[in-house]
Residue frames relative to the residue before (quaternion, step in Angstrom):
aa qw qx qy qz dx dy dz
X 1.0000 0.0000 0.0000 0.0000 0.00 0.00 0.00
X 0.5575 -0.6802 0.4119 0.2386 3.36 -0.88 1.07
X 0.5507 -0.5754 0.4396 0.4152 4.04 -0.78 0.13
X 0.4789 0.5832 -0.3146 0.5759 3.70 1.32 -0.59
X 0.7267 0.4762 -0.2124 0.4473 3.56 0.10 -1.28
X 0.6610 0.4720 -0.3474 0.4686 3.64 0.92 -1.08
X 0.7453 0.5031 -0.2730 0.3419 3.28 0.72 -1.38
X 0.6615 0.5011 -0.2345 0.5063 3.45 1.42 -0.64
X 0.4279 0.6114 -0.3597 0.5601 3.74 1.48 0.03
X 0.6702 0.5516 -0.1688 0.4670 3.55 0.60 -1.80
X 0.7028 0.3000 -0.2352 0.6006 3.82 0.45 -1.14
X 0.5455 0.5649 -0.4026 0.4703 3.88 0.24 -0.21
X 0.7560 0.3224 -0.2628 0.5054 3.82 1.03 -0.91
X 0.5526 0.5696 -0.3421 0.5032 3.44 0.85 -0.06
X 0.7551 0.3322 -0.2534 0.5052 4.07 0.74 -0.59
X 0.7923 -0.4390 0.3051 0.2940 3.11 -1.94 1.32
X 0.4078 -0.6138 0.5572 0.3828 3.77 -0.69 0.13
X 0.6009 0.4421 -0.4569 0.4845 3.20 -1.30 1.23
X 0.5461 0.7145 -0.1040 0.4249 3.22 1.66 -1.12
X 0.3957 0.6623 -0.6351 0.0376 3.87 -0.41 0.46
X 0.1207 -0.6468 0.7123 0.2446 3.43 -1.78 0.03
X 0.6259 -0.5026 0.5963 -0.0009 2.71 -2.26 0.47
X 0.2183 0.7928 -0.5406 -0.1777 3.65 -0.20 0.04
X 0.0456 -0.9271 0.3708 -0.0294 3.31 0.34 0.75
X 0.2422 -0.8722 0.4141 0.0954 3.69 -0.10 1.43
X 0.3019 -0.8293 0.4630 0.0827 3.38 0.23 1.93
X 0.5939 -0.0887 0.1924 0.7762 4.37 1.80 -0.87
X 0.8628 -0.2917 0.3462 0.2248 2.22 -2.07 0.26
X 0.8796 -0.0374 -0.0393 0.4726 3.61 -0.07 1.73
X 0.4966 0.5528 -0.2613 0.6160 3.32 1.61 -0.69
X 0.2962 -0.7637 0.5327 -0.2128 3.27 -0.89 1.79
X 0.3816 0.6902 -0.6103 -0.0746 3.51 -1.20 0.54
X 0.3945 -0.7734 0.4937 0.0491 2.87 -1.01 1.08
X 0.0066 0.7842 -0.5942 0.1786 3.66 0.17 1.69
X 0.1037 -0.7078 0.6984 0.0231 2.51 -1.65 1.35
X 0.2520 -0.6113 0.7030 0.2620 3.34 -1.80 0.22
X 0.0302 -0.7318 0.6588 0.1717 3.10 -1.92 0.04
X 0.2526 -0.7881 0.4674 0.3109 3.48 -0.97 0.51
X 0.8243 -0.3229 0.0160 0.4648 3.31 -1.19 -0.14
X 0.6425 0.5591 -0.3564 0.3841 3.47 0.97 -1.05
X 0.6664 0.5634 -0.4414 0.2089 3.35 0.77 -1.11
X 0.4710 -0.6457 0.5260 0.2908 3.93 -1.08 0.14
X 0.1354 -0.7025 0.6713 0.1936 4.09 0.13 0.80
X 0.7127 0.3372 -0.5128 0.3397 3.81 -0.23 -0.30
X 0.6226 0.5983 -0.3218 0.3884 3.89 0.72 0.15
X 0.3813 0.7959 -0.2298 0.4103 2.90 1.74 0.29
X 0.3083 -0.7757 0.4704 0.2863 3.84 0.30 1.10
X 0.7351 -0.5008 0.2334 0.3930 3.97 -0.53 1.01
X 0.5161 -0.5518 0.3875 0.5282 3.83 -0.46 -0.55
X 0.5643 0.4402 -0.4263 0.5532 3.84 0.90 -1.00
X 0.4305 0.3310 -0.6001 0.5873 4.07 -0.02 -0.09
X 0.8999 0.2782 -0.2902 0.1692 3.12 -1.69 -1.50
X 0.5475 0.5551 -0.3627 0.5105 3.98 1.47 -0.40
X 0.7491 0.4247 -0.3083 0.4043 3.44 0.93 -0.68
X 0.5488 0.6177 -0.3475 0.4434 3.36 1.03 -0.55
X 0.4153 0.8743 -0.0680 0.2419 3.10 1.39 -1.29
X 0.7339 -0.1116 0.0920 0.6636 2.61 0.08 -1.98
X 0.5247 0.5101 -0.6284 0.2638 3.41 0.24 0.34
X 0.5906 0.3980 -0.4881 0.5045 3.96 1.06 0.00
X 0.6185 0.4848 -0.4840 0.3849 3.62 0.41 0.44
X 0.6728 0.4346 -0.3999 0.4455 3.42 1.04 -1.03
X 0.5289 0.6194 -0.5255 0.2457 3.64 0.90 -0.90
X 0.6365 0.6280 -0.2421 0.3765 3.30 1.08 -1.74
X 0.5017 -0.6155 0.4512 0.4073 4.08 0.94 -0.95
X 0.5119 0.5025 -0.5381 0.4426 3.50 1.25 0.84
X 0.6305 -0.4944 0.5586 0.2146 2.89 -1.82 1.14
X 0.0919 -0.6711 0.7290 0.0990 3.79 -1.24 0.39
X 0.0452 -0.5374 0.8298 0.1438 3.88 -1.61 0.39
X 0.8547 -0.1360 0.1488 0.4784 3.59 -0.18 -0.52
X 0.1232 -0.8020 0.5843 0.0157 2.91 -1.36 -0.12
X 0.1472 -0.8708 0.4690 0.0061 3.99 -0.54 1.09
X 0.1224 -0.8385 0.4849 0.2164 3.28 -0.73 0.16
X 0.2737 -0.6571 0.6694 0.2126 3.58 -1.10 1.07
X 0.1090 -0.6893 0.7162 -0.0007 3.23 -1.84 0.75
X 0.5988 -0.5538 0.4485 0.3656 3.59 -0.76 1.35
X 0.4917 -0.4878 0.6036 0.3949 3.72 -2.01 -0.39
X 0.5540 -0.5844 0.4729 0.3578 3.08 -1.02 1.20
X 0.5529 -0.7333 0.3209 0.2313 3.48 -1.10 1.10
X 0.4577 -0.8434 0.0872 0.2676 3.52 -0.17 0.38
């Protein structure tokens, strides 16, 4: 399993069920970090974005990936 893959495993246990993310290497270090959610899941229970970026890439840097940045995508609010 890749270091990307762990780190995206790791943040995946930490969120609400209903809850997935994405790490998803847009370049070199440059990060986004998309989640889905299904119906059950609760988007206002969501820990802010600076939470969920730090968590983020600190399980990447632990692993030995560089970060430059990193964004987060958030589904449309459901309807």
């Amino acid at each position: 399993m890749s270091a990307q893959a762990e780190a995206e495993q790791e943040l995946n246990a930490m969120l609400d069920e209903g809850v997935t993310a994405q790490l998803v290497d847009v370049d070199a270090g440059v990060y986004e970090l998309r989640l889905a959610m299904d119906e059950s899941a609760c988007a206002d229970c969501l820990v802010p974005d600076p939470t969920l970026v730090s968590i983020a890439t600190d399980a990447l840097q632990r692993r030995g990936v560089p970060v430059a940045s990193m964004s987060v995508l958030r589904p449309a609010a459901h309807a």
